[in-house]
C-alpha positions in Angstrom: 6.2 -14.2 -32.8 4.1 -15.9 -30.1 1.8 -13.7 -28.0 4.4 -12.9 -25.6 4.6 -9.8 -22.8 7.1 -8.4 -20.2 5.8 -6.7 -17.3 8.0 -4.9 -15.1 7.4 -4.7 -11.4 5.9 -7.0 -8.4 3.7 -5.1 -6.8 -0.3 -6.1 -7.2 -0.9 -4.1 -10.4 1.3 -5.7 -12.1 0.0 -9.6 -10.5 -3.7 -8.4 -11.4 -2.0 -7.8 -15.0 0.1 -11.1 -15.1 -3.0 -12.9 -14.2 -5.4 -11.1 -16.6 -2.9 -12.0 -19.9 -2.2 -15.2 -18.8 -5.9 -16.6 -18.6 -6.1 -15.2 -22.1 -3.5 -16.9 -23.6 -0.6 -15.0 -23.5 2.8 -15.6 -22.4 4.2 -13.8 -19.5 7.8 -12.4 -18.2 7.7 -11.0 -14.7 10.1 -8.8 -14.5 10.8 -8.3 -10.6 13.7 -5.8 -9.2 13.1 -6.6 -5.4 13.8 -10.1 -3.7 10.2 -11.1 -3.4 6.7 -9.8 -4.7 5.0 -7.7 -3.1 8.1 -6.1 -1.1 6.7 -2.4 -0.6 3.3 -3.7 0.1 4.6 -5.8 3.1 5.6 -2.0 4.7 2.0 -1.6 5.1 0.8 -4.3 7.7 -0.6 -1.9 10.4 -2.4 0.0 7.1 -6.1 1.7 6.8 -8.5 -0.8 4.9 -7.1 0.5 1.2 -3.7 0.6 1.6 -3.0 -2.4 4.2 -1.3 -5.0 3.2 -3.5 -7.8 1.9 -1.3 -11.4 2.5 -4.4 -13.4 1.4 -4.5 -11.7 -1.9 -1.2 -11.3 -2.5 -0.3 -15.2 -1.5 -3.6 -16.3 -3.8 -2.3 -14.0 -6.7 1.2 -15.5 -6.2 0.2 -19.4 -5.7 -1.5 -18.7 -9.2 0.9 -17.1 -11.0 3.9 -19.4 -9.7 2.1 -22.7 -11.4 0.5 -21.4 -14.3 2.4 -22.6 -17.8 2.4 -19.2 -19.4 4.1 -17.0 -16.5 7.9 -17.2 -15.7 8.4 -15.0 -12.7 11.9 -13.6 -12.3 13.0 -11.6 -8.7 15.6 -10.0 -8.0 15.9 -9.5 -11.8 16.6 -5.7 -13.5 16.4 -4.4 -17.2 19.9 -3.3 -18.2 18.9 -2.6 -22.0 15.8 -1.9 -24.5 17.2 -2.9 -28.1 15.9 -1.0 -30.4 14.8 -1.5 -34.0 13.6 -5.0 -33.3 9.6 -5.6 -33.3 8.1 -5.2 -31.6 9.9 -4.6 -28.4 13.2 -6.5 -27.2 15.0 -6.5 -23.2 17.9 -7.5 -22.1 17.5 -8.4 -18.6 20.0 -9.6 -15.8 19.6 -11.7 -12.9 22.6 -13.7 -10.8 25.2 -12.0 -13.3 23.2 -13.5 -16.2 22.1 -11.3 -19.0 19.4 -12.3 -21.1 17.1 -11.0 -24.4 13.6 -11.1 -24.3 10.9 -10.6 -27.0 7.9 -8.9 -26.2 4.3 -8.1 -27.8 3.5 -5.5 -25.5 5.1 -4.5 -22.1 3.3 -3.1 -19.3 5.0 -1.2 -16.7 4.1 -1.2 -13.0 6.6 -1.5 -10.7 4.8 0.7 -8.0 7.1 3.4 -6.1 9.8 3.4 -3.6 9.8 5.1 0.0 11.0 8.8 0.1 14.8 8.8 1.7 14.5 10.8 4.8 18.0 10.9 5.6 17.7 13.4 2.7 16.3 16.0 4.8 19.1 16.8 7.1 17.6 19.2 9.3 14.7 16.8 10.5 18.0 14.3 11.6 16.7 11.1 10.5 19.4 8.7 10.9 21.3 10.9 13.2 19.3 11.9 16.0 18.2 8.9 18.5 14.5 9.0 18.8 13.6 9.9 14.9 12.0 7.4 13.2 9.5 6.7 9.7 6.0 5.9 9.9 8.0 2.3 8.2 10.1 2.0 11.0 7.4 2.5 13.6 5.5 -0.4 11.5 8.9 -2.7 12.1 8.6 -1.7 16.1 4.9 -3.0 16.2 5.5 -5.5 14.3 8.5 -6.9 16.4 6.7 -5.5 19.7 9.5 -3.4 20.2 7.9 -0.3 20.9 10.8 2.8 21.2 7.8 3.7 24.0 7.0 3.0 27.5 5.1 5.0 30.4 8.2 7.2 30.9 7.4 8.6 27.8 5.6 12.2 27.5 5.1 13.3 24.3 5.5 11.2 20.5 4.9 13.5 17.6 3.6 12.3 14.1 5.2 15.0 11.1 3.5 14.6 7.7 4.6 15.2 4.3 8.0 14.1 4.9 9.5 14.0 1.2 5.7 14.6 -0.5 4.2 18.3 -1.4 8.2 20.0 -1.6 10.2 21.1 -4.2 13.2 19.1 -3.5 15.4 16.7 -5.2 14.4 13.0 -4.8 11.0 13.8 -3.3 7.4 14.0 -4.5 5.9 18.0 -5.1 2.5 15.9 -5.2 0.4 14.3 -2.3 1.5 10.5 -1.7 -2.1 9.7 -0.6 -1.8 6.9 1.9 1.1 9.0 4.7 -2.1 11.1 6.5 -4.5 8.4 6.8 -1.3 5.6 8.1 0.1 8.2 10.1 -3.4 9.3 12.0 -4.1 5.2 12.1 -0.6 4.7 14.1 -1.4 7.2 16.4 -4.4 6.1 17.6 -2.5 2.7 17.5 -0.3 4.5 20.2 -3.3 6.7 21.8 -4.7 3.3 22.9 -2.2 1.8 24.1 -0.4 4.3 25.9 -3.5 7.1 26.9 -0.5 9.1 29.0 1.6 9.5 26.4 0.9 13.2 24.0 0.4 12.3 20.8 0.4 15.2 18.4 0.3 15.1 14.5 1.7 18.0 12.9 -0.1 18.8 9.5 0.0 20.9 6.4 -3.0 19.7 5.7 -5.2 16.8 6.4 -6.2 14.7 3.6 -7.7 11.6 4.8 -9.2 10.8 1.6 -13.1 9.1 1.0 -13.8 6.8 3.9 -10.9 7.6 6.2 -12.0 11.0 7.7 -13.6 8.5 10.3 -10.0 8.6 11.6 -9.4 11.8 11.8 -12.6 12.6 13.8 -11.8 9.4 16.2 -8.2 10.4 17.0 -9.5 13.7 17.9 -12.0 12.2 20.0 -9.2 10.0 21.5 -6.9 13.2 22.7 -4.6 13.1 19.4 -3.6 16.5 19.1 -4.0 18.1 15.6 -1.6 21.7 15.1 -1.1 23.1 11.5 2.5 23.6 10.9 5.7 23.1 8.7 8.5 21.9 10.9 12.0 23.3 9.8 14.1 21.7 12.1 14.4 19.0 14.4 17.4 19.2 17.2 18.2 17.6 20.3 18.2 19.6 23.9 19.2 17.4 26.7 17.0 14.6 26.6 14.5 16.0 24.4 13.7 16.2 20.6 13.2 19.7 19.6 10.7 20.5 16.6 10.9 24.0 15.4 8.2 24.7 13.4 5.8 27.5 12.0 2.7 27.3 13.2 0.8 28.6 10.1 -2.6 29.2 12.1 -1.4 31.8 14.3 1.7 32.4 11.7 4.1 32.4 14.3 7.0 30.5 15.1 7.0 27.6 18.3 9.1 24.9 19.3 7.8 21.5 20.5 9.5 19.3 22.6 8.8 15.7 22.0 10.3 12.1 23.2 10.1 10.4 19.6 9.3 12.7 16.3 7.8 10.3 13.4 8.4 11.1 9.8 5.7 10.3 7.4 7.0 9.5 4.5 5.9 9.6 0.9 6.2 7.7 -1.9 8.7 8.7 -4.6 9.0 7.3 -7.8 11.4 4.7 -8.2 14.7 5.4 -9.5 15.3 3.1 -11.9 12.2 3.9 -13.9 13.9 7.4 -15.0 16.5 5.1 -17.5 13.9 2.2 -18.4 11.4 4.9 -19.4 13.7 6.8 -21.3 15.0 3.9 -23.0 11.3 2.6 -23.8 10.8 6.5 -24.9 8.3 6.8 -22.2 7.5 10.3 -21.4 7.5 10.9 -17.2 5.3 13.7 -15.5 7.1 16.5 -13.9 7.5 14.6 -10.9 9.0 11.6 -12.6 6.3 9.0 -12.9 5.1 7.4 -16.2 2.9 10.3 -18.1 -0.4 8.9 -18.7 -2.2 10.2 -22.0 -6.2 11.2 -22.5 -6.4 7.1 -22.2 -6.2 5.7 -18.9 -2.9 2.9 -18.8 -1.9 4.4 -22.0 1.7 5.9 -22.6 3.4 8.0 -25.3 4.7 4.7 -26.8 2.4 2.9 -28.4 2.4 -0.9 -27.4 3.6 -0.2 -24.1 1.4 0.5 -20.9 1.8 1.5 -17.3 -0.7 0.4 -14.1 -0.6 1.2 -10.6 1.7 3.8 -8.7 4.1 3.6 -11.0 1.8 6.1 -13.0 0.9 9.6 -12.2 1.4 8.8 -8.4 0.7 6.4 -5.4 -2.4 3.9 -5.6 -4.2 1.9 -3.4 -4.7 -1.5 -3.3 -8.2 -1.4 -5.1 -7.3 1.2 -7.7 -3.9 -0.6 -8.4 -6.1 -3.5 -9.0 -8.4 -2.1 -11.1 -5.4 -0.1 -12.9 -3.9 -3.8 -13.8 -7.0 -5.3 -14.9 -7.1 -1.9 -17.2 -3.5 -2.6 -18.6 -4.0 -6.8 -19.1 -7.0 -5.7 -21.4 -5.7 -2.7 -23.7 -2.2 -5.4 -23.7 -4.2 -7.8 -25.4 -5.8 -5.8 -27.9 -2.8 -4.4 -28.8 -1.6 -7.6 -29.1 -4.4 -9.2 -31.2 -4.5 -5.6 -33.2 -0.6 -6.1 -34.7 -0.3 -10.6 -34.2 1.3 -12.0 -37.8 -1.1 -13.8 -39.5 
């Protein structure tokens, strides 16, 4: 067999990764579920400097991969089978109603995460109460300059850890890393634009991690309004939102009236990966992404490697970068280590 490797996923881990093994020699099947690559990173236009999206590096990673001989790129494309017993490792893959085998050296996994479902939460009313949105949605509204928000407006309120940091089905129990950092950024976003409008982020806690506790301290400075609490429900009175919420500084219960409520959401793993892992043999952490062992990009299967959020949680730009550089290299000794001479 010719040095040959599916990765699974189009996010920028798995581009840095394509990249990597194809300068070396080796030929590459990118497997991509979504329409086009880089679909979650797009969400993140209006993003802190980590976790924005980066179009020029995306587009250059693309522009690369889509006229270099040894990649095939495949969207909109899922795995509907691992065969077994064949070596070293064998897909069957399906795109436009056309299924299809693939042989495969190695395989590297990173197909980064999906966002958290708020509708799941019923009592914070996304999808039924007018006026609650996602951090994602509020992204779409700048984007399209359709701001839900005007001078009539009194109070927007930003509620973290929606779907991360609960013991719930389809969320995350752990922190999604980027929702505090590109929730604070969107409301100073609003803070400036709008310096009438209240602007309150409710918190369990902050974690604006390395650089970006820079934003905390200048949307504080701004007028943001910072209160501890865990929201239980969100209702509508009259032509208000109503939060109800404990306030777990002065442990007490409070209600806050608000004019739009904004749901940071986390990032979940994504659901697919539960089958394809278990049909690769993959073992998944508690919270359902790839296990990582004692070796960084190293799974339980031997052969077959994961980068990016896709493992042990949600990744920035840089360390999905780095993650995929991590995954191309140990690929390619694996694949030297066990070629046919």
């Amino acid at each position: 067999m010719s040095d040959k490797c599916v990765i699974i996923g189009g996010e920028i881990a798995a581009l840095r990764a394509a990249k990597d093994l194809a300068t070396l020699g080796v030929a590459v099947s990118l497997i991509n579920p979504s329409n086009r690559i880089g679909e979650n990173s797009r969400m993140f236009q209006r993003g802190v400097s980590d976790f924005a999206y980066k179009s020029n590096i995306i587009k250059s990673y693309v522009d690369e991969l889509v006229s270099h001989p040894n990649v095939i790129i495949m969207n909109n494309t899922r795995i509907t089978k691992v065969i077994k017993n064949k070596s070293p490792f064998n897909v069957e893959i399906e795109h436009d109603g056309v299924k299809k085998d693939l042989d495969a050296s190695t395989v590297i996994m990173a197909s980064g995460f999906e966002i958290f479902n708020a509708e799941i939460l019923e009592e914070y009313g996304y999808g039924i109460l007018e006026g609650v949105m996602t951090i994602f949605d509020l992204e779409n509204a700048f984007r399209e300059k359709k701001l839900p928000i005007n001078q009539e407006t009194e109070r927007v309120v930003f509620t973290l850890c929606v779907g991360s940091r609960i013991l719930r089905d389809g969320a995350n129990p752990d922190c999604s890393a980027y929702c505090c950092s590109y929730s604070i950024n969107q409301a100073l976003h609003i803070k400036r634009e709008f310096p009438d409008v209240d602007v309150v982020v409710m918190y369990m806690d902050i974690r604006t991690i390395g650089s970006h506790e820079y934003l905390y301290n200048e949307a504080r400075s701004s007028g943001v309004l910072f209160i501890r609490g865990r929201p239980s429900a969100i209702e509508r009175s009259e032509d208000k939102l109503i939060t109800t919420f404990e306030d777990t500084l002065a442990n007490n219960q409070d209600l806050l009236p608000a004019d739009i409520v904004i749901l940071a959401v986390g990032g979940v793993p994504a659901p697919d990966y539960n089958k394809i892992a278990s049909d690769f043999g993959v073992q998944l952490t508690s919270n359902g992404f790839v296990k990582i062992t004692e070796k960084p990009v190293f799974t339980s299967i031997p052969g077959i490697f994961a980068c990016g959020s896709v493992c042990d949680g949600v990744k920035n730009v840089q360390q999905s970068l780095s993650e995929g550089g991590a995954a191309a290299i140990e690929a390619f000794q694996f694949i030297t280590e066990h070629r046919e001479t």
